[in-house]
N, C-alpha and C positions, 0 to 999 in steps of 0.2 A: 504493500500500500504506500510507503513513504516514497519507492520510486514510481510510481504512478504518475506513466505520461500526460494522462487528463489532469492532473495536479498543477500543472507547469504553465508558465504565461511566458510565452516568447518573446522575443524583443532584438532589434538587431542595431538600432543606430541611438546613442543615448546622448540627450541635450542636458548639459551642467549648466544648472541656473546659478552662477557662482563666478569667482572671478580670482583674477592672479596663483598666487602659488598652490591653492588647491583644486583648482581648475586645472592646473598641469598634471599635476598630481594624480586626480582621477582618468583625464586621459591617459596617460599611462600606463595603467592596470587596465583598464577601459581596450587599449588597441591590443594588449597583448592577448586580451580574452577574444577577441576578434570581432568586434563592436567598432562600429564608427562614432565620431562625438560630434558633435554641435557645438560649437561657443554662444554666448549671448554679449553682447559689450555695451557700455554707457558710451554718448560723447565723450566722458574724460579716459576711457579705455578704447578709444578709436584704433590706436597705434598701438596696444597693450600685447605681450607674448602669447597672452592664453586665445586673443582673439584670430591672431596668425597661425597657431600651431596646430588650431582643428581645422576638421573636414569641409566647415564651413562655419562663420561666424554672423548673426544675426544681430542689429542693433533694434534695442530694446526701450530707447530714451534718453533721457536729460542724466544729465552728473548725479545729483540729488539721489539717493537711494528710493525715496517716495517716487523718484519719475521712472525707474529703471527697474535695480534690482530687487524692491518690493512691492512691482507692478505686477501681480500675477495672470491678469490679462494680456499683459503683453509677453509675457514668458511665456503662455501654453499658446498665442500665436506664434510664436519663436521658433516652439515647438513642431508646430504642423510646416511651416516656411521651409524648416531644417531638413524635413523627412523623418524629426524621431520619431521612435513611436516609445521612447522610456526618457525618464528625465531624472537626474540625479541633484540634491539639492546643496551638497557640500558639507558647510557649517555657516555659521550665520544668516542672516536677511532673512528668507523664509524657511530655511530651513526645519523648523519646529513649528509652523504653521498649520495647524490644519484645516484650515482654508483651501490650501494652496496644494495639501494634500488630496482631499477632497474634488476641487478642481482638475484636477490631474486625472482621477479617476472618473471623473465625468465628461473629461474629453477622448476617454479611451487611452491614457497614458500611461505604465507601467511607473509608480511612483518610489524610485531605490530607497527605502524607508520604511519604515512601520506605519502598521493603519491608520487611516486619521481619526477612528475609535481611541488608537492607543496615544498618538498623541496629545488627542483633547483628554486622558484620562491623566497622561503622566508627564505631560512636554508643561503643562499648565501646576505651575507650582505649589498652590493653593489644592487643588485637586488634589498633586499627585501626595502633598502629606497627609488629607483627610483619606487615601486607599492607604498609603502605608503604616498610621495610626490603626486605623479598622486591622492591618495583618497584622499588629502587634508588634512593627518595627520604631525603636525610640526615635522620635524626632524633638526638634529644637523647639522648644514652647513658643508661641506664638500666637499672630493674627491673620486668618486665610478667610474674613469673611466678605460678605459681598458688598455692605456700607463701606465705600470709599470716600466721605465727607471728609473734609479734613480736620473738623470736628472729632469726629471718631474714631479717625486715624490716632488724634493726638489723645483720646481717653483712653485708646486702647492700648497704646505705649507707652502711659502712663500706670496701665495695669500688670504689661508685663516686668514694666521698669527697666532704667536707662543704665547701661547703653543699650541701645536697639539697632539692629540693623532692618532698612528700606529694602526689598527687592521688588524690581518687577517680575510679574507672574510669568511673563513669556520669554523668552531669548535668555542667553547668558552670556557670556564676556566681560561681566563685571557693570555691564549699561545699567541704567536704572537701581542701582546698590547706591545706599550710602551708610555709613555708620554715624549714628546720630549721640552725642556724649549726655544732654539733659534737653529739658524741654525747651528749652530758649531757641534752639539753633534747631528743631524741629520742620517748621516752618516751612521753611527756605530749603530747605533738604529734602522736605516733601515734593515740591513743587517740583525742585531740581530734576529729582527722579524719576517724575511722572513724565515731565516732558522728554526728558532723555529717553526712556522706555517705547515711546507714542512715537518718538520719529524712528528708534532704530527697531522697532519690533509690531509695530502700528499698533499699539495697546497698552494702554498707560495702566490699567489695574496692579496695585502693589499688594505685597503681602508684609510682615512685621514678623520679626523674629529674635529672640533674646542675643545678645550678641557672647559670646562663649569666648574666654579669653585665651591668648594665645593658642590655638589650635592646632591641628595638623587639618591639611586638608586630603581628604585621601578620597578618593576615587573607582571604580571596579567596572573595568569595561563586562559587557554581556553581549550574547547574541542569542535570537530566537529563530527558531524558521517555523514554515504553515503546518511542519508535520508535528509538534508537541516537542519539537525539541530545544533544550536552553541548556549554555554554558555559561560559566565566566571566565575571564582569561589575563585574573590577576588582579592587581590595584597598582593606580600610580597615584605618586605623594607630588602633588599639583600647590606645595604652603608656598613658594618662595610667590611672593607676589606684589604688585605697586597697582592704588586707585584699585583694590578687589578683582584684578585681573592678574593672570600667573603669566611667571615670565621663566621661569624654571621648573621643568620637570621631570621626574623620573621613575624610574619601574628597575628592582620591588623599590618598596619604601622602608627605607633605613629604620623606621619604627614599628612594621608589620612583621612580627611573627609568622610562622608559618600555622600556628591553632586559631590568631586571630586572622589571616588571611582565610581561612578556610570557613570562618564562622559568618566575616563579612558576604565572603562568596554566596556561602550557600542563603543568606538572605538576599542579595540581588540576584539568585537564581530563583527563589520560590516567584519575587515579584515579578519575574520576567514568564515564568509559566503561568501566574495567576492571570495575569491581561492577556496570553494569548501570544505573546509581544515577537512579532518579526523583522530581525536584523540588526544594527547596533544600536547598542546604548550603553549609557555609561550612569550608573547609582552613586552621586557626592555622597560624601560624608563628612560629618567634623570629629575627627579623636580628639579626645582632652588627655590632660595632663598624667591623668588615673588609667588610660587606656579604653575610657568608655568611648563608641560611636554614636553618631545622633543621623540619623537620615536629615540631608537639605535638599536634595531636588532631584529628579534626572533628567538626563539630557538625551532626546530621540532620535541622536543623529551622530554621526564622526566628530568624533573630537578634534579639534587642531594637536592635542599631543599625541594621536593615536599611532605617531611611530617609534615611541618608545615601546610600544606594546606587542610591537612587530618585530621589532627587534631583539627581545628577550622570549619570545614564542617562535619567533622565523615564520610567522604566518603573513600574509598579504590580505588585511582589511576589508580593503575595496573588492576586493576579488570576494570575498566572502559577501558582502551586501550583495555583488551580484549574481552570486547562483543564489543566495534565499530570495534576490527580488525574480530571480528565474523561476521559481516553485522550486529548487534542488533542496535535497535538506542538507544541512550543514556537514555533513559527512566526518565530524568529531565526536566524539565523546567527552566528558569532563577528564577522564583520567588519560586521554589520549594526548592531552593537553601538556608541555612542558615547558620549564621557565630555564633559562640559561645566561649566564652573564648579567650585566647591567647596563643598562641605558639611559643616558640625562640628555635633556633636549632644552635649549634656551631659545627664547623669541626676539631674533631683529626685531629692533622697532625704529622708526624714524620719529625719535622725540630725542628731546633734551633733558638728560637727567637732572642736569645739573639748575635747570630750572624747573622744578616736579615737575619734569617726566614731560614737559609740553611739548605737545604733538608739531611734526615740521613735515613740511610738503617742498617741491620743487623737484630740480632737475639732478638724479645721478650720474655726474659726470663721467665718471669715471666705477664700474662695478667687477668684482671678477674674489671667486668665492673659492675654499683651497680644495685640493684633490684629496682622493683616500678616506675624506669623511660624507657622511649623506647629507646633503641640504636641497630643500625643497626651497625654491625662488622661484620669478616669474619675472627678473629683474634685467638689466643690460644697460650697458655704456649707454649715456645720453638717454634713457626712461625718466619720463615723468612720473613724480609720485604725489597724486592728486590728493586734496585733502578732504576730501567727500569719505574716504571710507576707513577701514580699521586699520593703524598706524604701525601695524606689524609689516616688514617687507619679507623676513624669509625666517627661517628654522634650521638649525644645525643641531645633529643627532650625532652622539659621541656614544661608543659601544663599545662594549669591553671585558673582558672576564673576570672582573672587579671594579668595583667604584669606584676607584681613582683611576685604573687603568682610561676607563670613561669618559671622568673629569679632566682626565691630562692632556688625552684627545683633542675635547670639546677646547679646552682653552687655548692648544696650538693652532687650533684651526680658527678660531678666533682672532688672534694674532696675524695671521696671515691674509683674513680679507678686507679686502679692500672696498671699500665706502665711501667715495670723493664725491662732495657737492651737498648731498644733505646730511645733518645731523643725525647721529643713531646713538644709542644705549653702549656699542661696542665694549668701550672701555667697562663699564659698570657692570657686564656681565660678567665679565673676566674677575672683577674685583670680588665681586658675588661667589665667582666659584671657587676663588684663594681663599675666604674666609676661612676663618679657623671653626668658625661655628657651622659653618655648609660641608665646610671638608669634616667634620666629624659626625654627619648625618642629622643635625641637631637644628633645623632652623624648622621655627614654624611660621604661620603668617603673620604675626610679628616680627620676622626676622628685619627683612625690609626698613621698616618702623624703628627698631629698636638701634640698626646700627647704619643708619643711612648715612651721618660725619663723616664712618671712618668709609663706607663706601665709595663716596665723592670724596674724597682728600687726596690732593696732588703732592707726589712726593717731593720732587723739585720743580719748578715752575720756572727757576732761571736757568739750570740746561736746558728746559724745551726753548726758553726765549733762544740762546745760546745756537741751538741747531735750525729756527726757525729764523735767525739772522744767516748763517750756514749758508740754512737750503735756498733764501733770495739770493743771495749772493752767488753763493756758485751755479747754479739752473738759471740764469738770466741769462736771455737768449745772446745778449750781446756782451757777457763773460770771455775775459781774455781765454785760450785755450789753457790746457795744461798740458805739458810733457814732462813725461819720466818724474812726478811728481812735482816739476817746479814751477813756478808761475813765469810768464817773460816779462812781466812786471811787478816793480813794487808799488806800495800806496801809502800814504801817510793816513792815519787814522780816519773814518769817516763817521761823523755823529747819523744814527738811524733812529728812528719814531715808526714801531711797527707795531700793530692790532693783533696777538695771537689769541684766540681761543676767546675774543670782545678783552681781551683783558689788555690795557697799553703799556708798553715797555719801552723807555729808554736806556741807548746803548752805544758801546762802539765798536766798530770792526777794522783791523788791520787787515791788509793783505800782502802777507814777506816774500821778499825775493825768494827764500828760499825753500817755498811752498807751503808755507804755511800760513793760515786764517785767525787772527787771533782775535777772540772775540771778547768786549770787557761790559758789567755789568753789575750794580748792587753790589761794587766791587770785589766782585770777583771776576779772574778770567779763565777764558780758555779756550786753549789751544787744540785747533785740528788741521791733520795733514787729509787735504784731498787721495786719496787714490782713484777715483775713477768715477766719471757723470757723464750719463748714461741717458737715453730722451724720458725713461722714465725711473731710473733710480741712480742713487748716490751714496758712494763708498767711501768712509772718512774712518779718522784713527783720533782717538783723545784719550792721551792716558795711558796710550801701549794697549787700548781696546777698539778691532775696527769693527765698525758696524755699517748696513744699510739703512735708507730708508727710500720708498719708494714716495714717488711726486708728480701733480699735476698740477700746471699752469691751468687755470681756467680764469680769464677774462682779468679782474682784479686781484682775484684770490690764487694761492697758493696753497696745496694741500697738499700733508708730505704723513705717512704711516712709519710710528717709531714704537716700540714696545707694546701691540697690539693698541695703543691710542690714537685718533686720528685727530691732526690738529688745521686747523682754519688759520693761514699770515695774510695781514695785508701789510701792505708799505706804505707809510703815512708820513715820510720824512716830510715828502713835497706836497703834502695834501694840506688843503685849511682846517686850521682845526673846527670840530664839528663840534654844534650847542648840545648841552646835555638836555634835547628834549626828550629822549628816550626813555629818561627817570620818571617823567610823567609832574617831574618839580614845576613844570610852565603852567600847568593845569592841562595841559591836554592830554586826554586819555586815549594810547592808539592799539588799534588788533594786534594781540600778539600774536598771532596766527591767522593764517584763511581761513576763512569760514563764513557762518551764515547765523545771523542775529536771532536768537533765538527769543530772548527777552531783554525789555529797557526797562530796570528797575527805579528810575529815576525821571521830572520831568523837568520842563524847560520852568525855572527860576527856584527850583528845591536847594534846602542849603542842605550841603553833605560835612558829613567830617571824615580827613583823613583814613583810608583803608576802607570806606565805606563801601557797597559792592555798587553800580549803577548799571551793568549792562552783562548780560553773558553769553557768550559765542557756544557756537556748537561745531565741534570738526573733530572729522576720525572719528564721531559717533559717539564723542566724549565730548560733555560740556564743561565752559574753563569759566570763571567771575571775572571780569575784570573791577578795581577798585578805583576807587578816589586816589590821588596820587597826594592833593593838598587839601584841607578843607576851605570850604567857598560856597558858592553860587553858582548853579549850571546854569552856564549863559548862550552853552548852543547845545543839540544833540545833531548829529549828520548823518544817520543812518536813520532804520524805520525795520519794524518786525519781520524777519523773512528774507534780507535783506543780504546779498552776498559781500565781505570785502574783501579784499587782500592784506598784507603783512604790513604794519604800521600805518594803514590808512586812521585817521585820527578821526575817531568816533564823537566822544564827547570832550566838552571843555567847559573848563572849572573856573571862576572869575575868582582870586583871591579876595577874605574879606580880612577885616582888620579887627578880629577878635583876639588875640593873644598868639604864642608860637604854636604852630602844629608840626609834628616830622612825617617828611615827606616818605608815601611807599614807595613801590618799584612799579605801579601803574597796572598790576595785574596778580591775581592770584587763583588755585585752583583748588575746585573740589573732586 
């Protein structure tokens, strides 16, 4: 019966309603099962790889994910355009929609995913802990009711007691979460959430949840197919995390047992036969301190870490969703199942750590990723990185027959790629997985939080000035040559004013007859001998230590990779010096990013004080506050709800009043 041909729903050309590196991704496993794919793309994914690299590519709309990829009308037109007759939905946008499920199967579409029975039972948060409460599985005390007033929101947070954590009911990625500390700041956190939730999942219903302190977060992929069959296939510890979104993970979890691995299993496998449930999914959980688990949600679709899980099983995921979306049955058993090695997986992001984590968009000028390790990208020299969607670019998978083995991987190969033009996390993952607290298995979702200082802390800042005078100097297109190490000329000292990293440094640089660069600062110097410049890298000696560093001229900027951190020079000797309007001290408050105005907390002639919040952008699907920089009088607003800008367009302005001193912020803050 379970191979029963009339069981099976055939399907030969599969449309991914999805984009960038998981859209690769699935094509991949996708042609090798011998299926053709369909792309779908936004205007801001016109030129995009996932939309080149299929059989055909269909555009679907506007940049906006509301105009595109959570258009589900225009997706199952996409659909019929392409020739599919199955559609796969990735992770995020609609992915856990069952709408969109639903649809799918009313246009006659083979839907790579669980029913849209199961999803509306368990993709829906609220729901899916009122079924797992009824099986007797411990969840986190909370509110899953259907009064969403904000009224009762706030008595019912009041009931379960602060701290509380916001989520929305639908999607995950960390959108629509906030952790709220007391009533005060409720509010504002509510609203934040709701709206965050309603654009990236089109459903702003929240649920309330006690907020459990320092936790693990731990995780348990499943699978089900039509014929009654369920396994699971492990847990990964998904704690390391920034803004309730994981940035590191891994499989097993340095804190799962093999009694408690087997006990969590077999409760995300009762609940995967009790719903019926066909194809992946994955059962969150919170460990505490004592070892107890608490059910938080699950997720009715591929995880973005799910190749951590492939990698310590040697199974192919995708491949699996598609013979269960084929009617095949899973062709495993639970004990057929084996774990091997260990696997850590961290997330490019194009943001800036060093300012919380704000999201950056633009042009990758320069991109190239190292060999021997798995990274999944969708990236290339000169790609834009639009700010409409999730501010992740790629994922590097480190595998190994121990945890450090893993770790040591992950960080070389880290080191090695290359990222010129927009900002990324690069460095700070590296820092993340040197920790003393991560390398002894020991970080929970607090880790982040708890040692973020010593995370961002730069160890010397005047060698970087030091090699970032260096790299202008020697890579200048009209640099005398060098031979056999010596320069054909001398120089007498030359004073430089260069911008590295937003940070200014004054300096000076010799250049000796006798090849050598001396470079003076903060008084200190030092000395480097050239050996050899190259159209993209540079060979130098300081110290009796030689090193590279790889480099690209682009336009103003110079960008040179030196101990897996990638640093931004400009040359400002000859430049005017520039106002400090950036600090936001003039009163003008400008976009720290592209994006799209989502709300104007403030109107035209309100007196603010200093740090006060007056407007909040939304990009990468994460919304940022901008603040008061002075307090005053709003004497203009330039924007309007809905509104698109770009990166420093100056939004509002603040009229200084003459009340007494205020300190000035930095013009922008985030939740």
């Amino acid at each position: 019966m379970a191979n029963d041909p009339a069981r099976r729903t055939p399907f030969f050309r599969i449309l991914i309603a999805n984009r960038g590196e998981i859209a690769l991704r699935i094509m991949r496993t996708a042609r090798r099962c011998g299926y053709g794919v369909v792309a779908v793309y936004s205007d801001a994914d016109r030129e995009s790889l996932h939309a080149r690299e299929a059989d055909c590519a269909v555009r679907i709309g506007a940049a906006l994910p509301a105009q595109s990829y959570l258009d589900i009308g225009a997706i199952i037109a996409a659909a019929k355009a392409g020739g599919a007759d199955a559609v796969h939905p990735g992770y995020g946008f609609l992915a856990e929609n069952a709408e969109f499920a639903q649809a799918c199967r009313d246009a006659g579409l083979v839907f790579i995913g669980p029913s849209p029975e199961a999803i509306r039972a368990m993709g829906n948060k609220a729901g899916a802990k009122t079924i797992m409460q009824a099986a007797g599985v411990p969840c986190v005390p909370g509110y899953q009711g259907a009064e969403q007033s904000d009224q009762v929101m706030l008595a019912e947070a009041v009931k379960i007691g602060f701290p509380v954590m916001i989520k929305a009911v639908a999607g995950g990625g960390g959108r629509g979460m906030r952790l709220v500390a007391g009533a005060a700041g409720f509010p504002d956190a509510l609203r934040s959430a709701r709206s965050e939730a309603t654009s990236a999942f089109g459903d702003g219903t929240l649920i309330l949840e006690r907020a459990i302190e320092q936790p693990r977060h731990i995780e348990v992929q499943v699978f089900g197919d039509r014929h009654g069959n369920a396994i699971h296939l492990g847990e990964r510890d998904c704690s390391v995390q920034r803004r309730h979104q994981k940035l590191i993970e891994e499989a097993p979890s340095p804190a799962v047992s093999a009694e408690l691995r087997a006990k969590m299993g077999a409760v995300a496998v009762n609940a995967v036969r009790s719903l019926r449930y066909e194809g992946a999914g994955t059962l969150e959980f919170l460990l505490d301190q004592r070892g107890e688990f608490f059910f938080m949600e699950m997720n009715t679709r591929l995880q973005v870490e799910h190749p951590v899980t492939e990698a310590v099983t040697g199974l192919d995921l995708v491949e699996l969703q598609l013979r269960v979306a084929h009617g095949e049955p899973l062709g495993l058993r639970q004990e057929d199942v084996r774990f091997s090695g260990h696997a850590i997986e961290v997330r490019l992001c194009a943001e800036d750590a060093g300012c919380d984590f704000m999201p950056q968009s633009g042009r990758m000028a320069r991109w190239r990723v190292p060999e021997g390790i798995r990274v999944e990208h969708a990236l290339q020299s000169g790609a834009e990185i639009p700010p409409f969607y999730d501010s992740m670019i790629a994922k590097l998978i480190g595998f190994g027959a121990s945890r450090e083995e893993a770790c040591g991987k992950l960080i070389s190969a880290l080191e090695q790629t290359v990222a010129f033009g927009v900002a990324t996390n690069q460095s700070f993952l590296i820092a993340c997985l040197r920790h003393s607290v991560f390398a002894r298995g020991r970080a929970t979702t607090a880790f982040i939080g708890s040692y973020r200082e010593a995370l961002l802390a730069r160890k010397d800042t005047t060698f970087d000035a030091a090699i970032a005078a260096l790299s202008l100097h020697a890579t200048h297109p009209r640099a005398p040559p060098w031979r056999g190490g010596r320069s054909l000329a001398a120089t007498f000292p030359v004073p430089l004013r260069i911008e590295l990293d937003q940070v200014i440094y004054e300096l000076d640089i010799l250049r000796e007859r006798e090849g050598g660069i001396l470079v003076a600062l903060a008084d200190r110097e030092y000395r480097f001998e050239i050996d050899e410049v190259s159209r993209e890298t540079c060979r130098f000696r300081n110290d009796g230590v030689m090193e590279s560093i790889e480099f690209l001229r682009d336009g103003e900027r110079l960008y040179f990779l030196h101990r897996g951190r990638t640093h931004a020079v400009r040359d400002l000797t000859l430049a005017a010096p520039e106002a400090a309007a950036a600090s936001a001290g003039d009163g003008k408050v400008r976009a720290a990013m592209s994006g799209r105005v989502v709300a104007l907390l403030v109107k035209q002639g309100d007196r603010v004080a200093a740090g006060q919040p007056v407007l909040t952008l939304e990009a990468m699907k994460m919304e940022h506050v901008h603040v008061a920089g002075i307090a005053g009088k709003i004497s203009a607003i330039h924007v309007v709800e809905g509104e698109q800008v770009t990166t420093g367009t100056i939004v509002v302005e603040i009229e200084a009043v003459a009340q007494g001193p205020s300190q000035p912020g930095n013009g922008v803050s985030q939740v």
